[in-house]
VONUTI-763948 format. One record per residue (C-alpha): residue number from 1; residue in one letter; x, z, y. Coordinates in Angstrom, 1 decimal. Example, Ala and Ser with C-alpha at 12.3 -4.5 7.8 and 13.67 -1.06 7.14 Angstrom:
// residues 2
+-----+-----+--------+--------+--------+
!   n ! res !      x !      z !      y !
+-----+-----+--------+--------+--------+
!   1 !   A !   12.3 !    7.8 !   -4.5 !
!   2 !   S !   13.7 !    7.1 !   -1.1 !
+-----+-----+--------+--------+--------+
END
This chain:
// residues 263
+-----+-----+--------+--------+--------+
!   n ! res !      x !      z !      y !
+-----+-----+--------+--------+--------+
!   1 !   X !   95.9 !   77.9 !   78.1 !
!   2 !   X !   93.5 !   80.7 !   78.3 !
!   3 !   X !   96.0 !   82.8 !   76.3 !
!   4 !   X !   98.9 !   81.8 !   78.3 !
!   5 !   X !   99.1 !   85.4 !   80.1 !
!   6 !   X !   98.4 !   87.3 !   76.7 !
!   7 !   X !  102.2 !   88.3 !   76.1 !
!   8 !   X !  103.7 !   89.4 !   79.8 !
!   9 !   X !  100.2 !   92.0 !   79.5 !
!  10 !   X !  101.4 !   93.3 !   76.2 !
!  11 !   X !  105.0 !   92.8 !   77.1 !
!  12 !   X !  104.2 !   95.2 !   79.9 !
!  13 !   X !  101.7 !   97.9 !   78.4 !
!  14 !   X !  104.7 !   98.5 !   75.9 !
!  15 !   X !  107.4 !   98.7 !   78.3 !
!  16 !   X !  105.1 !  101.1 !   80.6 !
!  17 !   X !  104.8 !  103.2 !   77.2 !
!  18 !   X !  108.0 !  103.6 !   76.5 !
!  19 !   X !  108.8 !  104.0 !   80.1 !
!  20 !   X !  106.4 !  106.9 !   80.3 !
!  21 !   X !  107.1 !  108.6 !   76.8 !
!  22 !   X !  111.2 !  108.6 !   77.7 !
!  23 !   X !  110.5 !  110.3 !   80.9 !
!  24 !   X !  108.7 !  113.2 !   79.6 !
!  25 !   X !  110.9 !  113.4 !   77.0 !
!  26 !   X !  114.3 !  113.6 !   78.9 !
!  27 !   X !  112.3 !  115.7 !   81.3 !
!  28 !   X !  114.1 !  114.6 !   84.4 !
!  29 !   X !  115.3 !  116.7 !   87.3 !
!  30 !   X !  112.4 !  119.6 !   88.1 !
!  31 !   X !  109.3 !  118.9 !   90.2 !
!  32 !   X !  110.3 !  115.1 !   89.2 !
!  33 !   X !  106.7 !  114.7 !   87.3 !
!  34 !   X !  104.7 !  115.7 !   90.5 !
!  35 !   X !  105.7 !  112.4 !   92.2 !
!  36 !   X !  104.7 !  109.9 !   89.4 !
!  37 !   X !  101.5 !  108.1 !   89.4 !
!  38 !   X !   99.0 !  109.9 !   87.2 !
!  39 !   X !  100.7 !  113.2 !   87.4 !
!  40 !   X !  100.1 !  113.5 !   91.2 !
!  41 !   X !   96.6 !  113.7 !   90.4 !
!  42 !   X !   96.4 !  116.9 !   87.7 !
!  43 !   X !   98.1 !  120.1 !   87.8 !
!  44 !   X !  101.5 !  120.8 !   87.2 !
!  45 !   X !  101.3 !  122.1 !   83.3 !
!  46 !   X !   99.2 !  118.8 !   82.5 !
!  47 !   X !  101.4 !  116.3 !   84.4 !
!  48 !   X !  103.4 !  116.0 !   81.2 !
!  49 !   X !  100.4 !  115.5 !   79.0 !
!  50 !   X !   99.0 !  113.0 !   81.5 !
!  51 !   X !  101.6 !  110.7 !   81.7 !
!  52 !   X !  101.0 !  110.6 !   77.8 !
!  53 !   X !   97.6 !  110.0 !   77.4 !
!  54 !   X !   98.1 !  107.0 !   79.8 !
!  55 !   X !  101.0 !  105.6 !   77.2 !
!  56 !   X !   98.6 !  106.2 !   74.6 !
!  57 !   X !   95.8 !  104.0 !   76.3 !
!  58 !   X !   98.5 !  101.6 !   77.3 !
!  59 !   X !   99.6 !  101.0 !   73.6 !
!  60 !   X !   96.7 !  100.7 !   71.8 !
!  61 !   X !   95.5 !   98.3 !   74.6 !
!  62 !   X !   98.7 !   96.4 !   73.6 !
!  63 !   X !   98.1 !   96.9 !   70.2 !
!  64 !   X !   94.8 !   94.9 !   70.4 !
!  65 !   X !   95.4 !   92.4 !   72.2 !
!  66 !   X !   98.5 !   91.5 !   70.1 !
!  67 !   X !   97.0 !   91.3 !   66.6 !
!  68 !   X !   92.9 !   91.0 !   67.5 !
!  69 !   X !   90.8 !   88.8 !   69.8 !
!  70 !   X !   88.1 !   91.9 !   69.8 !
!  71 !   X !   86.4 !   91.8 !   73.5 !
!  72 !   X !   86.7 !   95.6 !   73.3 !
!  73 !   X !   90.8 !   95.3 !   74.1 !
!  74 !   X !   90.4 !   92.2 !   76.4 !
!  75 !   X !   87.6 !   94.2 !   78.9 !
!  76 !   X !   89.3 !   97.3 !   78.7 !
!  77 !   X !   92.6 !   95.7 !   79.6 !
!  78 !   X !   90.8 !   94.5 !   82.7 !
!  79 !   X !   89.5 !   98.0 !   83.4 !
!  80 !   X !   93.0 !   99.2 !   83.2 !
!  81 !   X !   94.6 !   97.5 !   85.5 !
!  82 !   X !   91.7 !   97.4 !   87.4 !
!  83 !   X !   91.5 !  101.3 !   87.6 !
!  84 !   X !   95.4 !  101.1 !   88.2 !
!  85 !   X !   94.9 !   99.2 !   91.3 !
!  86 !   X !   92.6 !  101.8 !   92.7 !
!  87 !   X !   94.8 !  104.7 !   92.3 !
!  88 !   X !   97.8 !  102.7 !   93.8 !
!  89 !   X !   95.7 !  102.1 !   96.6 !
!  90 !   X !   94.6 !  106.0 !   96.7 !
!  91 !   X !   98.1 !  107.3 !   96.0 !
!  92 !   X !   99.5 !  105.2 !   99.5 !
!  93 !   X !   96.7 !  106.8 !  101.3 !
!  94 !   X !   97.0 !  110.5 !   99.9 !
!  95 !   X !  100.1 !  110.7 !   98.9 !
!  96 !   X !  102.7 !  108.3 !  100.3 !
!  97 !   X !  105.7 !  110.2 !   98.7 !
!  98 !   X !  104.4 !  109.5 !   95.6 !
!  99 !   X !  105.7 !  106.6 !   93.6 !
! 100 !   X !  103.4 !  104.9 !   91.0 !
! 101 !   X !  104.8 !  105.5 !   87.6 !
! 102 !   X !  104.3 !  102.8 !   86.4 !
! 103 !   X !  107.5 !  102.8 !   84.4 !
! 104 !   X !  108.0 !  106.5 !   84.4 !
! 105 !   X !  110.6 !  108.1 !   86.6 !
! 106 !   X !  111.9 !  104.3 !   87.0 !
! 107 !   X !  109.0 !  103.7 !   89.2 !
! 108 !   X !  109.4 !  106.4 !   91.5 !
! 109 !   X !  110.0 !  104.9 !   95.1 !
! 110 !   X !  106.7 !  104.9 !   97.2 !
! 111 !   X !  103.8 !  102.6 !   96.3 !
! 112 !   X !  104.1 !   99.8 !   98.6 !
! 113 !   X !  102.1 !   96.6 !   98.6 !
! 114 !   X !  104.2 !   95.1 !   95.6 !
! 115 !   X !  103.2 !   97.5 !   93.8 !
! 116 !   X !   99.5 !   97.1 !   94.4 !
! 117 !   X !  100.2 !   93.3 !   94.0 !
! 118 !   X !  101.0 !   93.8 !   91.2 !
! 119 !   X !   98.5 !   94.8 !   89.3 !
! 120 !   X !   96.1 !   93.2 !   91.1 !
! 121 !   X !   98.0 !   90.2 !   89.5 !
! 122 !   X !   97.5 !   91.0 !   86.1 !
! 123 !   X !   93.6 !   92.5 !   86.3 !
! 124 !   X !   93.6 !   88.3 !   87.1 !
! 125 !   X !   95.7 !   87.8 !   83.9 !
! 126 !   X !   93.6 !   89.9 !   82.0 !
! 127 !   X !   90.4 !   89.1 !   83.5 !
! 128 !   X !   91.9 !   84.8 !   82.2 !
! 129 !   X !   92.5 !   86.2 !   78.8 !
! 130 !   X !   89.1 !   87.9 !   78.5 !
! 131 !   X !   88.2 !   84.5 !   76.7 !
! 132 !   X !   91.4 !   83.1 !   75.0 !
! 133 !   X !   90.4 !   82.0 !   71.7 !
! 134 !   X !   93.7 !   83.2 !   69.8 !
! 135 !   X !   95.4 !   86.9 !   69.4 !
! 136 !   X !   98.3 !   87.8 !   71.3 !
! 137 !   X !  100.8 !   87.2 !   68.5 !
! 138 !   X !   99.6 !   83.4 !   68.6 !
! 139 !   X !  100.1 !   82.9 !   72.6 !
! 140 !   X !  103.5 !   85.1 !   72.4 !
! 141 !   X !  105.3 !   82.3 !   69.0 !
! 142 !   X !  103.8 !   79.2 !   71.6 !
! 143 !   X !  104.4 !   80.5 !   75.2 !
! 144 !   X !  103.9 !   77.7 !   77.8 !
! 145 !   X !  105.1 !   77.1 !   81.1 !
! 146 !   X !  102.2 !   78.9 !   82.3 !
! 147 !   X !  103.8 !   82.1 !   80.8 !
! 148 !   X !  107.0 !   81.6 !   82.8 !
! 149 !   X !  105.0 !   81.0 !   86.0 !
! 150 !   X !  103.4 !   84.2 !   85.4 !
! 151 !   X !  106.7 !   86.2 !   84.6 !
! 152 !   X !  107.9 !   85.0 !   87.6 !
! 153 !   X !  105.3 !   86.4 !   89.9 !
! 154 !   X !  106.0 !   89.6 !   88.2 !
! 155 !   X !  109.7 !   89.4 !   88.8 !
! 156 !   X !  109.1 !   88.9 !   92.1 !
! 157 !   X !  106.1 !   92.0 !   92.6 !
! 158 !   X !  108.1 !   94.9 !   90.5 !
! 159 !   X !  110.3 !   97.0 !   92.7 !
! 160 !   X !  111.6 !   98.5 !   90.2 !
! 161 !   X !  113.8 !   95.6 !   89.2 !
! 162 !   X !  116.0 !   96.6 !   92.5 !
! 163 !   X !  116.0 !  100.3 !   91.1 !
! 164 !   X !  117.5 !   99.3 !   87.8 !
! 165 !   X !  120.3 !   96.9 !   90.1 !
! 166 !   X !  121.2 !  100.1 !   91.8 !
! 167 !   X !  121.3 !  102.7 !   89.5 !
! 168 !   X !  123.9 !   99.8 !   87.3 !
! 169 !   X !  125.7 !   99.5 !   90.6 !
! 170 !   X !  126.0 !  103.1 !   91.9 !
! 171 !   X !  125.1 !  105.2 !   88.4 !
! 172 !   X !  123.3 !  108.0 !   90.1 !
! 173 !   X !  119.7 !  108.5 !   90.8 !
! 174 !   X !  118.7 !  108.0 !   94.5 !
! 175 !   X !  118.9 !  111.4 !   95.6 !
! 176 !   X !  122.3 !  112.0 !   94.6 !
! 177 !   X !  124.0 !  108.8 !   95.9 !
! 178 !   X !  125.7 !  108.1 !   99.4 !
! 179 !   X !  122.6 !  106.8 !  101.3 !
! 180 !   X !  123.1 !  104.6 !  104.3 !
! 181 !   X !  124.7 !  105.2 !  107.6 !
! 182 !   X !  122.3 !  107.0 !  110.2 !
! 183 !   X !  122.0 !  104.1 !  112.8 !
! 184 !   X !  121.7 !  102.2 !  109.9 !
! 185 !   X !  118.5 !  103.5 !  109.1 !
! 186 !   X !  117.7 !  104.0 !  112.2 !
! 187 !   X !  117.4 !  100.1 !  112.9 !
! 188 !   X !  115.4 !   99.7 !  109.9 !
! 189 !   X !  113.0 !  101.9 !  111.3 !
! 190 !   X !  112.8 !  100.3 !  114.6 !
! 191 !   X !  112.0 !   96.7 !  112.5 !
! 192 !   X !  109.2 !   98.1 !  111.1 !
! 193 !   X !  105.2 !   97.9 !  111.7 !
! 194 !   X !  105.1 !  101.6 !  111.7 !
! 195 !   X !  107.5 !  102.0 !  114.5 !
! 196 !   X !  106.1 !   98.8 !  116.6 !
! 197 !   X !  102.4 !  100.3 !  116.0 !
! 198 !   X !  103.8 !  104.2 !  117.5 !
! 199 !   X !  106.6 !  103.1 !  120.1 !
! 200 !   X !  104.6 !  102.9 !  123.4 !
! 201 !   X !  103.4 !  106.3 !  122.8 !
! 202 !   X !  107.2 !  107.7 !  122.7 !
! 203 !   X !  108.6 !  109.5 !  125.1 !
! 204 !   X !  112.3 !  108.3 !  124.4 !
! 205 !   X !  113.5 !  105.1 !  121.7 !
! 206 !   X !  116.0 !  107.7 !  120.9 !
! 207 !   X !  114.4 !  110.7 !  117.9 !
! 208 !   X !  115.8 !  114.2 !  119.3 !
! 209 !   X !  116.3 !  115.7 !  115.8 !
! 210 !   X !  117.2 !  113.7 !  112.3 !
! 211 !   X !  117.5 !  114.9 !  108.4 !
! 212 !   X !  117.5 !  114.1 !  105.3 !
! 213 !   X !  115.8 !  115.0 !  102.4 !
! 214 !   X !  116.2 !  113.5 !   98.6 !
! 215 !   X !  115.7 !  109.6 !   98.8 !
! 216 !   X !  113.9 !  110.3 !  102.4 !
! 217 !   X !  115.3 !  110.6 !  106.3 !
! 218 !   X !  113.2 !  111.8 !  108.7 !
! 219 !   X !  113.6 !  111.1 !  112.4 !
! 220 !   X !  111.5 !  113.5 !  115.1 !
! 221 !   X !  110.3 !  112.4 !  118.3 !
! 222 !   X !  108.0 !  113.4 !  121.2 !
! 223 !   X !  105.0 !  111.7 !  122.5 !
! 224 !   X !  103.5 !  111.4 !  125.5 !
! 225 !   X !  101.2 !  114.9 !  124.9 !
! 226 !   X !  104.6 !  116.4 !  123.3 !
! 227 !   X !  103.4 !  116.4 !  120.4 !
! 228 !   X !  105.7 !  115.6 !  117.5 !
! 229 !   X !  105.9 !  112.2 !  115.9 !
! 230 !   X !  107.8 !  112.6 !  112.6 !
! 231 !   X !  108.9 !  109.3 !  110.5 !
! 232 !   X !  110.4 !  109.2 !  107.1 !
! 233 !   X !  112.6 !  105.8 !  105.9 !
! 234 !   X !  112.8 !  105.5 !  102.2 !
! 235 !   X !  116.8 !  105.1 !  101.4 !
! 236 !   X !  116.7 !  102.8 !   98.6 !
! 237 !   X !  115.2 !   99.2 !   98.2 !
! 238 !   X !  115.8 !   95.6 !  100.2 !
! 239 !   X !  112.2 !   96.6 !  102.5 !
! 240 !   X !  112.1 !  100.5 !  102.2 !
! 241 !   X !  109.3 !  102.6 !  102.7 !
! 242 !   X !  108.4 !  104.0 !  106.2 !
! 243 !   X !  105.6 !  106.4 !  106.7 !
! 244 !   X !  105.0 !  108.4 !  109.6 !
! 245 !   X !  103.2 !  112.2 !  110.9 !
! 246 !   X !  102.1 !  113.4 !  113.7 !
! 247 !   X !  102.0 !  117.2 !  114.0 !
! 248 !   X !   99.8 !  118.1 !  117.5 !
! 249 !   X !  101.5 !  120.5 !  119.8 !
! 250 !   X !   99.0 !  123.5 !  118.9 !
! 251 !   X !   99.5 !  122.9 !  115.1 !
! 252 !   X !  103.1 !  123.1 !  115.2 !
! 253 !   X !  104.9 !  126.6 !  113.3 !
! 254 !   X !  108.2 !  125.5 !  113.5 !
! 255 !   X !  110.7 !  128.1 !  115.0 !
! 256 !   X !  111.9 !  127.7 !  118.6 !
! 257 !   X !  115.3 !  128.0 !  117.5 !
! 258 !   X !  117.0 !  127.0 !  114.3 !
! 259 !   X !  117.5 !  130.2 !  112.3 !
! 260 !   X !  121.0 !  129.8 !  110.4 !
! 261 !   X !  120.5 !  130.7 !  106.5 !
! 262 !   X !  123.4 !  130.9 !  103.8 !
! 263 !   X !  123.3 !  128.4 !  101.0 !
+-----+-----+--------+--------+--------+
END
């Protein structure tokens, strides 16, 4: 049973390379790169090359595990993932705009604790296949119900399954679609932790300015020192994002008036 787990991590180390090498191929729309998992971290002229020296580790990981039993593949699998954890975690600190690229530009809604579930779920699986006796080909002609179990909690942890439901539904990328009504978002914002955790500190329940931005509206309020408290609601997704900024009163540059500029 040790193997049971040996085809969903091969299963996805070859879907997250071919995710990745499509989306550097096709290029996407520009700046698109600079929001995806490993490319956050380098500059812009090496985000392309990044993303492909991860789907290079990510198939020959795959490629061991699949036709050897060498402990080389089976702890570096574990390493992997392990590692990937780490700079989910990182990337929702640093950058919580950021989506985890996981599956290339497929996997670019904010890294949220699914995400980080996720692989925390399979460093387990790979850490259980460490010792399966057989290669990967073995486990993946004799999958057991263990296999389906394990699917399952994937199913449930990747986000980007809701992604690929609305892009078939809709047939536009997030930024370009209709997003939800404004009070709509609105009272998801005011059902979240983020909201509860800044409320009391509001001056008003009611945000004095709102906009949006690509997958992202913003909504501004004022605190209790006047400072502004600004919080963004991820448009897309069953539990959307919500992160929020405060910008103190003395750090503020924005204009007193809105300046009107031509398109």
């Amino acid at each position: 049973m040790l193997e049971s787990q040996l085809p969903l991590l091969v299963l996805l180390l070859l879907l997250g390379t071919g995710a990745k090498v499509g989306t550097v191929w096709s290029g996407g729309e520009p700046g698109s790169l600079s929001r995806l998992g490993p490319a956050v971290l380098v500059p812009e002229r090496m985000q392309g090359p990044a993303l492909l020296v991860c789907a290079a580790g990510e198939v020959t990981l795959a490629t061991g595990l699949l036709l050897t039993t060498h402990p080389i593949f089976r702890w570096g699998t574990v390493a992997f993932f392990a590692l990937s954890t780490y700079v989910l975690v990182e990337l929702r600190r640093r950058r919580p705009d950021a989506g985890c690229g996981c599956f290339g530009e497929v996997s670019s809604a904010p890294v949220g604790l699914r995400s980080i579930g996720r692989t925390v779920a399979l460093t387990g699986m790979a850490g259980v296949s460490v010792w399966a006796p057989v290669p990967g080909w073995v486990a993946v002609t004799e999958p057991s119900w263990l296999t389906a179990a394990g699917l399952a909690v994937l199913v449930v942890l990747s986000p980007e399954i809701e992604e690929l439901i609305d892009r078939v539904r809709f047939r536009a990328p997030c930024e370009q679609r209709r997003g939800p009504a404004e009070s709509a978002t609105l009272a998801r914002l005011r059902s979240s932790g983020t909201w509860r955790s800044h409320q009391a500190g509001l001056t008003s329940a009611e945000p004095y300015d709102s906009w949006r931005e690509l997958c992202w509206r913003f909504f501004a309020f004022r605190d209790n020192q006047q400072d502004d408290v600004v919080f963004a609601v991820y448009l897309s997704g069953r539990r959307p994002a919500v992160r929020v900024a405060v910008v103190r009163t003395e750090d503020s540059k924005s204009l007193a008036e809105y300046t009107e500029v031509s398109a």
